[in-house]
FIVOTOR-949886 format. One line per 10 residues: number of its first residue (from 0); for each residue x negated, y, z of N, C-alpha, C. Coordinates in steps of 0.001 Angstrom, whole numbers, plus 500000, padded with zeros to 6 digits. Layout:
FIVOTOR-949886
NUM) X Y Z X Y Z X Y Z; ...
This chain:
FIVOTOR-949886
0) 791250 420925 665407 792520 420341 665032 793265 419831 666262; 792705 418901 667021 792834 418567 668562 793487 419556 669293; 792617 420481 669471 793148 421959 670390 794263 422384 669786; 794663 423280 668413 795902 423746 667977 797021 422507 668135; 796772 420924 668188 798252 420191 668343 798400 419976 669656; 797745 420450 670592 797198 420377 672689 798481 421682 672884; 797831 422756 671567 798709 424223 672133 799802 424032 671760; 800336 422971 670413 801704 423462 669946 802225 422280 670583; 801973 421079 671969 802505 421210 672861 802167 421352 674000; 801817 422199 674424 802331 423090 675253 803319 423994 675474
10) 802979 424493 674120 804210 425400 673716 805778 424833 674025; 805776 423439 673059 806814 422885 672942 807309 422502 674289; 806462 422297 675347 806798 421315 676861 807604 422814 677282; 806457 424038 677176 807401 425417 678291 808417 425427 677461; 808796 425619 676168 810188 426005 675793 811203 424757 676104; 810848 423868 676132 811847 422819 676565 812317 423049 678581; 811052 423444 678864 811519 423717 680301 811952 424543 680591; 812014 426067 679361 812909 427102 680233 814610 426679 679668; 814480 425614 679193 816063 425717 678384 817053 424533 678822; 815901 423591 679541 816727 422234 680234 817233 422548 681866
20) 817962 422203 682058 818187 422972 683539 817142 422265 684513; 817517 423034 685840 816941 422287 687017 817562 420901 687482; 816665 420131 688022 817385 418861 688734 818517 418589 689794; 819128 418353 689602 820645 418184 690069 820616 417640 691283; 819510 416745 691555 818803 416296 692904 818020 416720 693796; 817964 417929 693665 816953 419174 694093 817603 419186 695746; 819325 419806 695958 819052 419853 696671 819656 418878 698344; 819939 417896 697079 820242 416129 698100 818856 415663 698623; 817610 416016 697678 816564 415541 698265 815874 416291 699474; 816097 417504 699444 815813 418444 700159 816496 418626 701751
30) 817810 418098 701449 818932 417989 702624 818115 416478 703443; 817863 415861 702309 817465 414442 703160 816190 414813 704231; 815411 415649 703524 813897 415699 703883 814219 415996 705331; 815274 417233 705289 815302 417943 706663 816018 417370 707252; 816597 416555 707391 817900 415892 708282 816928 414951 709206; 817367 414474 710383 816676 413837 711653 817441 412441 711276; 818322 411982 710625 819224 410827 710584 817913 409896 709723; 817420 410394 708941 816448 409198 708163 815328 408990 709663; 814815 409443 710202 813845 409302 711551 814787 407763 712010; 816039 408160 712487 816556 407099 713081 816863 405771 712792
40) 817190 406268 711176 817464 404719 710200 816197 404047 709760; 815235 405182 710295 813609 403956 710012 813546 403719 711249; 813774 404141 712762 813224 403220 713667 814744 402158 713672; 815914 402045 713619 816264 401213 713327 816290 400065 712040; 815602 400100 711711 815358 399462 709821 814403 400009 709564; 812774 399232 709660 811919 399557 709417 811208 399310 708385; 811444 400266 707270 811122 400323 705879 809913 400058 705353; 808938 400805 706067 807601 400633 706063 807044 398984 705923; 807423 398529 707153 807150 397308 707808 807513 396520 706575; 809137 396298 706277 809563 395337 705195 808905 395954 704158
50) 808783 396658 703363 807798 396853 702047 806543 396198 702343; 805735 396331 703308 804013 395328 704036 804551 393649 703580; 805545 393224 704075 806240 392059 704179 806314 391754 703177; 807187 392355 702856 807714 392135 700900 806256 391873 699721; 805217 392393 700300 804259 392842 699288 803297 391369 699289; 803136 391829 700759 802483 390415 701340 803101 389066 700818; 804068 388926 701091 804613 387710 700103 804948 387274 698684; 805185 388525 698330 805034 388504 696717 803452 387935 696233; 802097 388798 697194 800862 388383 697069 800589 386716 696808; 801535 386535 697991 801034 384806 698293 801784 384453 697173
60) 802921 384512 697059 803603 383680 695451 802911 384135 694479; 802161 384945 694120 801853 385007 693511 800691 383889 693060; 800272 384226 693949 798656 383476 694141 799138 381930 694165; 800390 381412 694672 800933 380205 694283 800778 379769 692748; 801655 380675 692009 801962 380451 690850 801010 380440 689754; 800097 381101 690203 798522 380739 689801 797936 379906 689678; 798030 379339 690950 796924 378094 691391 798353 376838 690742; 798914 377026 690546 800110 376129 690420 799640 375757 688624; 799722 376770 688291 799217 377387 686231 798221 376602 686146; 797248 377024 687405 795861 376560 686650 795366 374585 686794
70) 796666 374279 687761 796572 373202 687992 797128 372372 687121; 798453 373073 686700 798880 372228 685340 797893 372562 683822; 797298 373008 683823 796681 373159 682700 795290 372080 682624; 794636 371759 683736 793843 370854 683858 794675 369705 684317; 795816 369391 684157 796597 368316 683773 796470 367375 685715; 796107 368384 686590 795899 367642 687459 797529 367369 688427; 798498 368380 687991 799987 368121 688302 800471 367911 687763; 801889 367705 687357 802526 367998 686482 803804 368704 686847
């Protein structure tokens, strides 16, 4: 029973894909990939770096807001 409703979609996923078009972003993403201008706008604006940053601090608030929870709940803050 499993297997025949697995096949009828499948079925259903390919006929939906030969009839929906292609992505419209196909080939802006593609232009980006190859272009040398993103190389430059990451060593000037380093994306990498701020996402580490960003993450890292979200970590620590996080871990604030935790210890913050667990402190009001044992009534030791308020």
């Amino acid at each position: 029973m499993l297997a025949w409703f697995g096949e009828l979609l499948n079925e259903f996923g390919a006929m939906l894909k030969t009839v929906l078009p292609l992505s419209p972003f196909r080939g802006l993403i593609n232009g980006i990939a190859n272009s040398t201008g993103i190389g430059w706008l990451n060593w000037l604006f380093p994306v990498g770096a701020c996402l580490r940053i960003l993450a890292a601090w979200l970590v620590a608030y996080g871990g604030y807001l935790v210890y913050s929870m667990i402190l009001r709940w044992v009534k030791a803050i308020e």
